[in-house]
N, C-alpha and C positions, 0 to 999 in steps of 0.2 A: 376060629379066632374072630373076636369082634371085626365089621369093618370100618372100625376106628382108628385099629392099630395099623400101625405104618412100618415094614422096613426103613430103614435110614442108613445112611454113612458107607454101602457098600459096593461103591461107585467103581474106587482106584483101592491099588494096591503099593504102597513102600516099599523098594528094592534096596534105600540106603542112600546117605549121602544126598538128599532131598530129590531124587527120581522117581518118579510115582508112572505106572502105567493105569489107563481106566480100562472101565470092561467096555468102551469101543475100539481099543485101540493105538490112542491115542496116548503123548508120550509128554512129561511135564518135569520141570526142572522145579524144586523150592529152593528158596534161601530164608533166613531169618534178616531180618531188619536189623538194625542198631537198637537198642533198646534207650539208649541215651544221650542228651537229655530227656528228660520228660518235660513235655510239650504243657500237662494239665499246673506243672507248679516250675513253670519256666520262671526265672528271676527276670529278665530281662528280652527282648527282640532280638540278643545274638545268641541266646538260646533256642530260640524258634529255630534261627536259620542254619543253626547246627544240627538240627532237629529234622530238618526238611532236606538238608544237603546230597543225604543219600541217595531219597528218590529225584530231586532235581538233576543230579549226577546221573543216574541208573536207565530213567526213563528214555530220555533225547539220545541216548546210545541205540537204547534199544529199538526203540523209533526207525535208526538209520541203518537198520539193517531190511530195512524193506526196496526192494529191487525199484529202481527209478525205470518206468516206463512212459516215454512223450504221449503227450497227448491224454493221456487217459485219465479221467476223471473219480471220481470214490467210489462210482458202482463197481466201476471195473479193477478199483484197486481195493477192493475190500478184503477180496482173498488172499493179499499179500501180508497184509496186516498182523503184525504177533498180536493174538491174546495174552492175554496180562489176569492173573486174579490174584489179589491181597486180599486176606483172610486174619485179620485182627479177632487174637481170641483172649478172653478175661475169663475163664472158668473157675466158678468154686471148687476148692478140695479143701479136706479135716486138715487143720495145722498140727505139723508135726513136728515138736523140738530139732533144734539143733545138732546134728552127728558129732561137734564140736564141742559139748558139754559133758560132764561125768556123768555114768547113769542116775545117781540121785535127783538131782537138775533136770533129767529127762522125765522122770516120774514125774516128780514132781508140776513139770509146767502144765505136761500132759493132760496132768489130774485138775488142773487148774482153768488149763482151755481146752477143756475137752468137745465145748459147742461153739469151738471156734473155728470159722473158717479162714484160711488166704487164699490168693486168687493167683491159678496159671497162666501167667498173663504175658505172651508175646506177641508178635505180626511176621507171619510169613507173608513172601510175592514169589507169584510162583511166573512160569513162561513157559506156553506150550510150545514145544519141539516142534523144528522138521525135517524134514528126513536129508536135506540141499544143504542146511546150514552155511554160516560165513556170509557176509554180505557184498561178495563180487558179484557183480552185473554180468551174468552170461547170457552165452547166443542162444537161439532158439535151438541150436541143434545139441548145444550142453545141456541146457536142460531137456531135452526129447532122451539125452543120455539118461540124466537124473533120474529122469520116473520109470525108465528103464531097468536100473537100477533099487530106484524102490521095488518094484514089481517083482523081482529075483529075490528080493530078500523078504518074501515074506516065511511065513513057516504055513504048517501044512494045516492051520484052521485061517489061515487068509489075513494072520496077524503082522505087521511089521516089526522085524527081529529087533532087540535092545539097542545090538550094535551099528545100526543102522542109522541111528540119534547121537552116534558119538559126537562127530565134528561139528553138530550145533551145540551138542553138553557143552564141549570145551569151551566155546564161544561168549554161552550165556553165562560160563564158570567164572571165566576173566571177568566179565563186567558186574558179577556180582562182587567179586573182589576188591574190582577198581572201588567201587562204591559204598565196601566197609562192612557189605554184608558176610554172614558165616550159614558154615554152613550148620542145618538143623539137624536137633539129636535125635534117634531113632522115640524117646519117649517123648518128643516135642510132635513127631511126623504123628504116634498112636494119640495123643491130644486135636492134633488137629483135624483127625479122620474122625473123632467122636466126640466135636469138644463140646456135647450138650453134657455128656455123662460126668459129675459130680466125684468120681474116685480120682485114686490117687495112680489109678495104672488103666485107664477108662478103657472096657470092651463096648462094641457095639453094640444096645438093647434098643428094639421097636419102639418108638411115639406112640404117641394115642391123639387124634386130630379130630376137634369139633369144628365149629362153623369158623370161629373166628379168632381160635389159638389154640392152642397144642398144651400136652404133658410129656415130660420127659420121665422115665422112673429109674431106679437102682437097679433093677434087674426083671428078670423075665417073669416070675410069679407074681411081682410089685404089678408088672404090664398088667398080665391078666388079670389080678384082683381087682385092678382099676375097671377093667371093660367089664367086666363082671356090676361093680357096684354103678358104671354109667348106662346100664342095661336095664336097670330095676328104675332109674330114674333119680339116683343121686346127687344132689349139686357137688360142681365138680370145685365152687369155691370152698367148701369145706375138706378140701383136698388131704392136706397136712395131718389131719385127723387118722387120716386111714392110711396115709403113705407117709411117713415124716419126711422122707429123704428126695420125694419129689416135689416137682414144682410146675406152675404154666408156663406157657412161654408162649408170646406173640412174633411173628416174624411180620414187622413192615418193610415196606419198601421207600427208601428214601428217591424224591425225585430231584427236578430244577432246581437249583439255590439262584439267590437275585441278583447273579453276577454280571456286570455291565464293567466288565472291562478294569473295575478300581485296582488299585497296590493291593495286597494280602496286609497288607500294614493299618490299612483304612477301612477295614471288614471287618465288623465288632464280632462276627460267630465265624470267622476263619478256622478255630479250633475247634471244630463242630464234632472231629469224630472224636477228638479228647474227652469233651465233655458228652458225649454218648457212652464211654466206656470205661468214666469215670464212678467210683462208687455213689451209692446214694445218699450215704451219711456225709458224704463228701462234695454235695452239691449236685453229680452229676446224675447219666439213666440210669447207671448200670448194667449195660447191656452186657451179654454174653458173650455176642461173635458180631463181628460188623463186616461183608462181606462184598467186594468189589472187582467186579468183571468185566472183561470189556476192550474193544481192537485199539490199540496206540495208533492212531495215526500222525504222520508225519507232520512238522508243521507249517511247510509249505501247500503242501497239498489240504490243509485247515483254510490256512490263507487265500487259495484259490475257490475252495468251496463257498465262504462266507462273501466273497466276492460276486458270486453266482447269485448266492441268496438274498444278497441285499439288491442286488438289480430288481429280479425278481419281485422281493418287497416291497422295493420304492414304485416301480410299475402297478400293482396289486394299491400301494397304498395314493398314488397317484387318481387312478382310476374311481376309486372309494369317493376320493374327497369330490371328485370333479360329480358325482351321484349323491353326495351327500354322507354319507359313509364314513368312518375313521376306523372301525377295526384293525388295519392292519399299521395306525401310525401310531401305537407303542411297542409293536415287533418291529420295525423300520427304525425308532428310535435306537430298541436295544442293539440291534444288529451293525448299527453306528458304530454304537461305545463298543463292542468290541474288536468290529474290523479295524478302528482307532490302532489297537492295543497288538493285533497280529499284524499293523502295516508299520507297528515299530521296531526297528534294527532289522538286521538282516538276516538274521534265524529265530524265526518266531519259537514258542513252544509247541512240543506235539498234544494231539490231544485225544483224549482218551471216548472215543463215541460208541454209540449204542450200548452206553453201559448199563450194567443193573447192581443197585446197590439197595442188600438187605440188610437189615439189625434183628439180633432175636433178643430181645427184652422181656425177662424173668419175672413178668406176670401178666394180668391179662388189662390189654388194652382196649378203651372204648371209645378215644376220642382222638383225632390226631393232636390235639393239640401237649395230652399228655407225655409226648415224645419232645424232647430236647432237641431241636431239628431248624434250623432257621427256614427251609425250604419247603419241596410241597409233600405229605406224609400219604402214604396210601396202605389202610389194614388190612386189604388181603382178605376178604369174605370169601369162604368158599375157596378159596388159591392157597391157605397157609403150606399143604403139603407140597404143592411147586416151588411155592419160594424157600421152604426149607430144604428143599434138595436141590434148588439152584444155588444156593450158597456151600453144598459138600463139594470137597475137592474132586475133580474127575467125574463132574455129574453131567448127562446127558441132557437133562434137563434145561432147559430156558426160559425163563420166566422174565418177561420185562413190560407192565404195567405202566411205568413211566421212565424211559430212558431217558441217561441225561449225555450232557455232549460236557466235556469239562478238559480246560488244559493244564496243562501238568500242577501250576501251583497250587491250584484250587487242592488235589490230592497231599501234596508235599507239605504244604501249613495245615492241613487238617488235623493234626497229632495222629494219624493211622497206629505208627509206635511210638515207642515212649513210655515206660514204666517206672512209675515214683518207687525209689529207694532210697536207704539211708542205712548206715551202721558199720559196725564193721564187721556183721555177717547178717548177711541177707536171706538165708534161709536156703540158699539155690546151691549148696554143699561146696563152694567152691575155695581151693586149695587156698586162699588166703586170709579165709574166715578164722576168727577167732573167738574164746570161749570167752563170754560176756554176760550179761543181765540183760533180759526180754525188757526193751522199753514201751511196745506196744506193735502196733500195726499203721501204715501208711494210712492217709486220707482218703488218697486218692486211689489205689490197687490194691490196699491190706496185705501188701507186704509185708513180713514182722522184721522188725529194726533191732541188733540189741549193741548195746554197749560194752564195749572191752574194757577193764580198766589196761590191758597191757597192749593197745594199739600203738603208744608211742614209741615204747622197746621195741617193738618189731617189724614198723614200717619208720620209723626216725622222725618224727614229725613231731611238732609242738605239744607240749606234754599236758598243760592244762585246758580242762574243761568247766565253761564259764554258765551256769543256770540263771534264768534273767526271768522276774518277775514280777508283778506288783502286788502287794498283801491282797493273799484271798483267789493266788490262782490257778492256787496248786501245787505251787514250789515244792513246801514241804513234802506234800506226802509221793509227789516225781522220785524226790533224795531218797523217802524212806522205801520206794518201791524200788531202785535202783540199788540201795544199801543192804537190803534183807535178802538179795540173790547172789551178789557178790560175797554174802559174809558164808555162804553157805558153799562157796566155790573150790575148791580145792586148789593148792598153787601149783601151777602147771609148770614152776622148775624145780620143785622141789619135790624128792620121792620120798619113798616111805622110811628110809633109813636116816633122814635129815641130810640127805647129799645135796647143794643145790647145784644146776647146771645152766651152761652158758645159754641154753637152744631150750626150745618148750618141749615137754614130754609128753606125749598126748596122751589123753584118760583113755585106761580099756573100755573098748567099746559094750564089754555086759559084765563088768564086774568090778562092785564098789569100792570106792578109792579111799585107801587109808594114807593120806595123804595130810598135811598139817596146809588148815585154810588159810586163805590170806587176810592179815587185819584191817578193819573199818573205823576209821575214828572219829566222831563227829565232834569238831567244837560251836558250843552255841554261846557267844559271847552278851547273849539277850538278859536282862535280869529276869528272874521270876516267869522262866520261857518254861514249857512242858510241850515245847514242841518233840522233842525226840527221848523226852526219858521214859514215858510208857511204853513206845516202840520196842529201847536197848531194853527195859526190864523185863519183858512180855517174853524176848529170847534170850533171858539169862546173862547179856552183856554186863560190863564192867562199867561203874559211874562215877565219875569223880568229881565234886562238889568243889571248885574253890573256895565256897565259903564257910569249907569243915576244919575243924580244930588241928586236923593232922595234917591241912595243905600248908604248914609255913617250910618257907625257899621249894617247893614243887617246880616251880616254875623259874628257879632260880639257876641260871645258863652254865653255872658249873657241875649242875649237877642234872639238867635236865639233856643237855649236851651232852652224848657220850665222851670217852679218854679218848677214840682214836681220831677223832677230831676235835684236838686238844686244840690249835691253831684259831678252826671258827671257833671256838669255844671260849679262849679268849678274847678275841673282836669284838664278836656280840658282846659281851660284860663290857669290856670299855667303853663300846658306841652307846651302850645302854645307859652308863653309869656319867657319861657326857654329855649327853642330852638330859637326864634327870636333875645334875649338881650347877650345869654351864649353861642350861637353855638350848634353846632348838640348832644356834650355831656355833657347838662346840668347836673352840680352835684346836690347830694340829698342837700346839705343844700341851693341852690339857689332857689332848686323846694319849700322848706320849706318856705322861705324868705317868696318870691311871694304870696304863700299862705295866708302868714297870710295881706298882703298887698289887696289880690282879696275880702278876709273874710270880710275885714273892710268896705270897700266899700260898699259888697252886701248887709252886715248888717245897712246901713245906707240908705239902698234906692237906692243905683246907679241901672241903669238898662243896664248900657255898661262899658266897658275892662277904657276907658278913664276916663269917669266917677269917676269910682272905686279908679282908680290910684290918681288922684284928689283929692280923698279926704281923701286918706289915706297918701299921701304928705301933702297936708296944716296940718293936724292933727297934723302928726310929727311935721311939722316946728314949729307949733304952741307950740309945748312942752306939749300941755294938759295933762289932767291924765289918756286920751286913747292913748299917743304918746309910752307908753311901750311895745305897746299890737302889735306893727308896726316894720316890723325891716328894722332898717338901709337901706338897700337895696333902698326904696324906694327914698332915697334920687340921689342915682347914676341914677337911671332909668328913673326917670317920667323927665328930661329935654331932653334926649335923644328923646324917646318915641313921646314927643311934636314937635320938630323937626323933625322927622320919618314922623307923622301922618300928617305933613304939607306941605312936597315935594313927598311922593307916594302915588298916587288915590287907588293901589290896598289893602296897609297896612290900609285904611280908611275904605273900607268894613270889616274887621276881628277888628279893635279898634274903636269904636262907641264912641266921643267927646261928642255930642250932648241928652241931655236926653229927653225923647219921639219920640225916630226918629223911623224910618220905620220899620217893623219887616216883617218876611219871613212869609207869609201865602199862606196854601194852601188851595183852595176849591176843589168841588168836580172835577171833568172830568181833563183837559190836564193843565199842569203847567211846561211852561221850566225855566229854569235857562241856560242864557245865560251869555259867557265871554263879549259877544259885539267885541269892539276894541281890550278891555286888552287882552293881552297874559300873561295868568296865569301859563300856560305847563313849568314847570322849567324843565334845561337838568338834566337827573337822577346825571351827576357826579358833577353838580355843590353845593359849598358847601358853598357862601357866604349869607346874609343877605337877600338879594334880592329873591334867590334862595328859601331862608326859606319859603319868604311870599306867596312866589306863592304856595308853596307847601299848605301851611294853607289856601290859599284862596279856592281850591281846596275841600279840608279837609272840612273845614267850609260848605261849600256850600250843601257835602254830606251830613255831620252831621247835618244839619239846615233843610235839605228835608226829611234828617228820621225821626228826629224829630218832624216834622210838618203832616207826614202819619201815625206815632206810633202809636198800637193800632186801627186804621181805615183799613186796611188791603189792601193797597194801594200797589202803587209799585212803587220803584225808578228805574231809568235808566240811567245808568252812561257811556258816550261815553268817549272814550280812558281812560279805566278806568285804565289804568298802573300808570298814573300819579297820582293816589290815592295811590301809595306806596313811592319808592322811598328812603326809609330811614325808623327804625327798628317803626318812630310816624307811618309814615304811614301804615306798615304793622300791626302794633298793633291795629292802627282802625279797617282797612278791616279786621283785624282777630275778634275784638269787634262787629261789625255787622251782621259776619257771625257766632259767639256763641249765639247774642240776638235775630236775627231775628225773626225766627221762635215765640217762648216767647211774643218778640211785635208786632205780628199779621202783618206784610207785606214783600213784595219780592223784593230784591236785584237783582237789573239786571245789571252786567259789560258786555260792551262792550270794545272790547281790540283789536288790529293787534299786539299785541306784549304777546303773552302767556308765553313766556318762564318768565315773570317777576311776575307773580303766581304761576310759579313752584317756583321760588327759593326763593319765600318766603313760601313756604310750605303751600298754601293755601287749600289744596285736599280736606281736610279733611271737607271743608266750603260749596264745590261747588259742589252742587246733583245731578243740570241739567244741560247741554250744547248744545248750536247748533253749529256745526264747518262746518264754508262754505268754500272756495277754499281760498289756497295761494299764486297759482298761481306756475309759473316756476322760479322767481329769489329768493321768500322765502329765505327772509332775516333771518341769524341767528343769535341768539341771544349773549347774556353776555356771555354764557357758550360754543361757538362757534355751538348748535345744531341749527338745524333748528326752526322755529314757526312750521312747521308742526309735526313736533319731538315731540317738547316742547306740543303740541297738546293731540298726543297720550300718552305722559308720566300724563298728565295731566288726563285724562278719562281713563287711564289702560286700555290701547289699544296696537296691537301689532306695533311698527315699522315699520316692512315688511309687513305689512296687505293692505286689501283692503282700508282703510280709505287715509292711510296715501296717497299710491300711489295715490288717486284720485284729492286730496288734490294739489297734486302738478302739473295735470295738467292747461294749458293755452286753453282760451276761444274757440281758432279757431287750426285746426290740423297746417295749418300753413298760413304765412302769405301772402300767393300770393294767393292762392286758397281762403282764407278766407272760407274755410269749415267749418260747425262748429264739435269740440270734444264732442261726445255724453258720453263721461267718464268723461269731467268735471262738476265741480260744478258749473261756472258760468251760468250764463243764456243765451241763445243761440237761434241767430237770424239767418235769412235769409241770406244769403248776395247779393240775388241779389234786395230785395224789403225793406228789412228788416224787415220783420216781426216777434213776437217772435216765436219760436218754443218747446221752454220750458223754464220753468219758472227756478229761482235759486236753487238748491239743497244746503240743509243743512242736516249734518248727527245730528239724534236727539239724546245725548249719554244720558240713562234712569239709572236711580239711581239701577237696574239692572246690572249697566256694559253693554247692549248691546250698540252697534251703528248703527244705522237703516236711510238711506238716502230717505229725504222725499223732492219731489216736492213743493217750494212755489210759492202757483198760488195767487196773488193779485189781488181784482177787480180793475175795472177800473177806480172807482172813488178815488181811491189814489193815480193811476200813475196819 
């Protein structure tokens, strides 16, 4: 074998339950981290400190389990000291659909992202064992017992037996506990023993080590071909060529950061390891594994040492000046500001010394400064094979180039964990994932996000979901990529016999479901929009034109309304037929009138508004001995009405003349409602007649699409949905559909560029989920003079000044001569010299959590 190639990863071995023994002997407890919040798309600073809480918690316990001996200083207390190593790992693996989708769905994504990777991304901290455990202070003559005791328990190659670590396991058990951590899964422990390897169940394969980074390969023949072709003299940056599945990897060493004592609040790169471990399209390095080692010392015994040192110092820098000399008065300085910071309160923090802290970063580096690093960078010429096996767990190894001394916060705000997620199934198979539409992948970890339409049914929570965005930034084709997965979803209560059931059924896991899909409906109330009808045409969906010869009364609430909610079915006709004939503030005895004019009709067989009217007019006129039961009213109205219904086409859809005419049906898969020609979109100030109808045709169209999905567990999709408000009818609908939804089994999806007009109707309380994509730089404000991006965050309880907002506002390209593109915006971002794309739209995903988490949407290419 080349001597290039390198063993690796074959230090320690896993016994379960995060106990690892190495081949010296020695004995290590893991746990897994909290994964959440994530540190890199925190909303706010009590996100951080909920972030940090763990280790702040975890460490100063562990600290005080070091035996208190007088007198004795850090030489002598070194060996007291627990090591500590956290092991933050982001590995690529090939993404693999959902276990929670129908096999169709599984192909299909499959075949769709087939060169797509997500990233295994969590942080173990592990604690080396000993053999004494517990943190009582005993006499010399207990412990002379103690190692007595070790010494008996070895076994017959001079090993110490397992259970000889018990009463520390327990110890370091509880305090992983107290502090939130779990314990790791046995394919978490094979990740983190090999977590350079690329699969999705990674074995240990040999490196290849040049002067000044490494390769990593698939498997053993990949090794060799590799040493093979860097033998003849091959450049090894033409890598990919010859191994696709491998890559370089650089292992630096991070050293000092410029810390002088300040808050973690007032250190612009506090979040240093976030942003190392963050992706690259994402801003961040991208690093692989970031690797932290190192004796917790106490923090009094910190406090005493810095005490020492600063004497020292000042003496040293004293001497300097009085010779001319200043070298050592900006070490005297520093060693101020922090003795400052450990001589505050009565228990300082402990701190973490003679640590070594590596990244291994997934290409090859040449410069420190191309490392994300606020601190000082060291590449390891000649060293990379030490420092990559100073970072495997259980490695004998020691490699430390530039230690650093750091007390606990500096580790605890550095985002060590923290994994961006969103959805309501995240890919990590877990029992309360549900079967959704792939919206894309995280920004920051490429987690894949997807969307449920039956998250509200199942976990009870606010039933609609609100898409926010300004023209041009993706909206639509978010809707159309979210819409042509769902339509293709089989209904997971309904089986093949048409039986529906209370509880989800879940799809066999290898065998295709003959199951009837859930219906999509898209209303687009835009004139002369071709937003969504080559979409529904392309998969054979159903389109329905209002402005076609056969839509008159479609949309007309007796007949678009089904029988068994005859009740709303009436209301809406009167409120509708009240606000049309009386103005925007129909009184109660007008709404009463109507009523009993709608009643007589419906009880007579009408099956439309016209109809109805009709014959509860002739009735009256006729004076019969039903003309009492009729009031008045109908007499001023129904000649109006007949004039109305005969000079506008759009008042003709919402009052149906004609009995047996056309009714609104939905089948299964893609169904739009289209305006056509009409222009239905009334101006929100306008208050005439005209203005009414457009509102109601609007209105109607909604209500005629829920009604035709109820109970089938389908989903509507309402583009500019503002104009669904507009006056306290409309806001009382959209508030009616977002208290029923959930109850009638389907999802509410508004599409809006104008949010501020659901804030001020108070809708918060309706809307669970949100995707908010860019508003660009002239973000139009609103009624209330805020911005939509404003209106945004007040919407999703998000902060103002936050990251959301700022991103939100900026523009596609930094500017417009360069046409660069802004890797901070939301829009989707092309080339400019070929135009290819370079990433896909970003939508922040806001989760009925309150988090807001920015996720890449990558669309196949068979819907661009």
């Amino acid at each position: 074998m080349s001597e290039t190639i390198r063993n690796a990863g074959t230090s320690a071995r896993h016994l379960g339950n995060g106990f690892v023994r190495t081949v010296d002997g020695a004995a290590w407890l893991y746990a897994q981290l909290p994964a959440q919040p994530p540190v890199r798309d925190a909303a706010n600073w009590t996100d951080r400190e909920r972030n940090a809480r763990p280790l702040l918690t975890l460490l100063p316990r562990i600290a005080e389990l070091t035996p208190h001996i007088p007198f004795a200083g850090r030489k002598a207390m070194k060996g007291f000291y627990r090591e500590i190593h956290i092991l933050a790992v982001s590995t690529p693996e090939p993404f693999v659909p959902s276990g929670k989708l129908d096999m169709a769905s599984r192909i299909r994504l499959q075949r769709e992202y087939d060169n797509t990777a997500v990233h295994d991304r969590f942080t173990l901290i592990g604690v080396r064992l000993s053999t004494g455990g517990g943190k009582e202070r005993r006499s010399v003559w207990r412990r002379m017992l103690g190692a007595l005791n070790t010494i008996t328990s070895l076994d017959a190659l001079g090993i110490v037996e397992d259970s000889a670590f018990d009463h520390d396991r327990d110890t370091i058990t509880q305090l992983f506990q107290d502090a939130g951590c779990t314990v790791p899964s046995n394919a978490m422990m094979r990740r983190a023993l090999a977590w350079w390897r690329t699969d999705r169940k990674p074995e240990i394969v040999p490196v290849m080590v040049e002067h000044e980074h490494m390769h990593t390969f698939p498997d053993y023949e990949s090794c060799r071909r590799a040493a093979r072709f860097f033998d003849l003299g091959g450049d090894c940056r033409t890598w990919r060529d010859h191994n696709p599945y491998s890559y370089p990897m650089t292992i630096v060493s991070l050293g000092a950061l410029p810390f002088e004592g300040q808050d973690e609040r007032e250190v612009q790169d506090s979040d240093w390891a976030a942003n190392l471990l963050a992706q690259g399209r994402g801003g961040g390095q991208g690093a692989l594994c970031l690797s932290v080692r190192g004796l917790l010392e106490p923090g009094d015994m910190s406090r005493e040492q810095i005490d020492k040192d600063k004497e020292n110092v000042y003496d040293k820098a004293m001497q300097q000046a009085m010779d001319g000399h200043k070298r050592n008065v900006r070490v005297a300085g520093e060693l101020a500001a922090v003795n400052d910071v450990y001589q505050t309160g009565e228990r300082p923090w402990p701190t973490l010394i003679d640590a070594r802290v590596h990244a291994a970063i997934p290409q090859i580096i040449d410069r420190p400064t191309q490392v994300l690093y606020p601190g000082e960078v060291s590449l390891n010429p000649d060293r990379q094979e030490a420092a990559f096996q100073d970072m495997m767990i259980g490695s004998p190894v020691a490699f430390n180039p530039s230690p650093v001394y750091w007390p606990v916060p500096i580790l605890a705000y550095a985002g060590l964990s923290g994994r961006s997620v969103a959805g309501d199934d995240m890919g990590r198979g877990a029992a309360s994932d549900l079967p959704g539409a792939l919206l894309g992948f995280t920004e920051a970890d490429l987690q894949p996000v997807y969307v449920s339409p039956f998250e509200s049914r199942e976990k009870h929570d606010p039933p609609c979901l609100l898409v926010t965005g300004a023209t041009g930034s993706g909206k639509t084709r978010v809707l159309l990529h979210i819409a042509a997965q769902l339509a293709q979803l089989p209904d997971p209560y309904t089986t093949k016999d048409g039986v529906q059931h209370p509880r989800m059924v879940p799809y066999a896991p290898h065998v295709a479901e003959d199951r009837p899909h859930i219906p999509i409906v898209f209303l687009d109330p835009k004139p002369n929009s071709d937003d969504f009808t080559g979409f529904v045409r392309k998969r054979h969906g159903t389109i329905v034109r209002l402005d076609s010869e056969d839509a008159n009364g479609i949309l007309d609430p007796l007949r678009c309304i089904p029988d068994r909610m005859r009740t709303d079915r009436v209301q809406t006709a009167v409120e509708m037929l009240s606000q049309i004939t009386g103005g925007k503030h129909g009184d109660r005895g007008r709404e009463l009138a109507l009523t009993t004019i709608v009643s007589y009709g419906t009880a007579h067989g009408a099956d439309c508004l016209g109809e109805a009217v009709d014959m509860a007019y002739e009735a009256y006129m006729a004076r019969g001995s039903d003309a009492e039961r009729i009031d008045p009213l109908v007499e001023q109205i129904t000649p109006v009405l007949r004039r109305v219904v005969r000079s506008d086409p759009m008042f003709q859809l919402i009052y149906g003349t004609r009995h047996g005419g056309r009714s609104l049906a939905i089948s299964q898969g893609l169904t739009l409602l289209s305006a056509g020609t009409l222009n239905i979109i009334s101006d929100k100030t306008g208050s005439s007649a005209v203005s009414d109808i457009q509102r109601w045709v609007v209105r109607m169209a909604a209500l005629g699409a829920t009604a035709a999905i109820m109970g089938r567990n389908g989903v509507l999709i309402v583009d500019e949905a503002w104009s669904l408000l507009g006056d306290e009818f409309g806001v009382g609908l959209v508030t009616r559909m977002g208290r029923l939804a959930r109850a009638q089994h389907y999802l509410p999806v508004f599409a809006s560029q104008k949010v501020d007009e659901f804030v001020d109707a108070g809708l918060e309380d309706f809307v669970g989920r949100g995707l908010a994509l860019g508003m660009g730089v002239k973000n139009e404000g609103g009624s209330t003079g805020e911005s939509q991006a404003q209106a945004v965050c007040r919407l999703f309880n998000q902060p103002e000044d936050g990251r959301l907002h700022e991103r939100m506002m900026h523009a596609r390209v930094l500017d417009t001569e360069s046409e660069a593109p802004d890797w901070q915006s939301l829009y989707a971002l092309f080339d400019p010299a070929d135009g290819r794309l370079l990433r896909g739209t970003i939508c922040y995903y806001m989760g009925v959590d309150g988090s807001a988490i920015p996720v890449e949407v990558r669309i196949s290419q068979d819907l661009i």
